[in-house]
C-alpha positions in Angstrom: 94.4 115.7 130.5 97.5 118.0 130.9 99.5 116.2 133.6 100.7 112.6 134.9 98.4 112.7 137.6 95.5 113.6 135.0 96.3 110.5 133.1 96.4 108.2 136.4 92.9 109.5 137.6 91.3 109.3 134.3 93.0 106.2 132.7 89.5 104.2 133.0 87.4 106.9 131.0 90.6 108.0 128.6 90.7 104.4 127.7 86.8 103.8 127.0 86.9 107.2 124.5 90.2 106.1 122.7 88.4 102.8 122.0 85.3 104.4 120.7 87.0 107.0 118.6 89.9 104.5 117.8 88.8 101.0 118.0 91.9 99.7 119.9 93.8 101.7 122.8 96.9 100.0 121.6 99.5 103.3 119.6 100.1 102.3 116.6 102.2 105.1 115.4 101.4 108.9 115.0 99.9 109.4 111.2 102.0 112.0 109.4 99.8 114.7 107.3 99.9 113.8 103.4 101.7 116.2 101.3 100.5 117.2 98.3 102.9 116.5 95.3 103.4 119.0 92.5 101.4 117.6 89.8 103.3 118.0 86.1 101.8 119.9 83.4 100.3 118.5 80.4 103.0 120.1 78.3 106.0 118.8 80.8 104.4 115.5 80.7 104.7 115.8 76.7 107.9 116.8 76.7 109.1 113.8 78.4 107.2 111.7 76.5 108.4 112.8 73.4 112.0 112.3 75.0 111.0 108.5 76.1 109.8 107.8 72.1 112.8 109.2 70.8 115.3 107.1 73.4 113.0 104.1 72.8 112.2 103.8 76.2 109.0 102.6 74.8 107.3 101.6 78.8 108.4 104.8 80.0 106.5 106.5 77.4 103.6 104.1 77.5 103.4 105.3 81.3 103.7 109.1 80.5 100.9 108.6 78.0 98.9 106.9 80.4 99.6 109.9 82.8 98.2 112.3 79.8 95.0 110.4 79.8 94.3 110.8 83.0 95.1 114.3 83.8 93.1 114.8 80.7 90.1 112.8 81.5 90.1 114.5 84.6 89.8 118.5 83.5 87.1 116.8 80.9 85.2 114.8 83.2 
């Protein structure tokens, strides 16, 4: 379907295949690729936490910890 008159000829069948594929003809807005967000390094990750601990900006560092573990746990397991 390139054209207007495409769309108005095959508007039955266009709709029966966007349900199937879709579930629902109804647009519910286009879907926007994810982007990939620069992970930070262990050692960056430290650095802040260290920061946090020494402004006693105790949550923040409890979070950055937190972050640790995880990239951690996940190049271990």
């Amino acid at each position: 379907m390139g054209c207007p008159d495409c769309y108005k000829h095959f508007r039955s069948q266009a709709k029966n295949i966007l349900k199937k594929i879709h579930g629902t003809i109804t647009y519910t807005g286009a879907k926007a690729p994810a982007m990939e967000i620069p992970k930070e390094s262990k050692s960056q990750l430290q650095k802040r936490l260290e920061k946090a601990v020494k402004e006693e900006r105790y949550e923040d560092a409890a979070k950055l910890r937190d972050q640790i573990r995880k990239l951690e746990k996940g190049k271990n397991g």
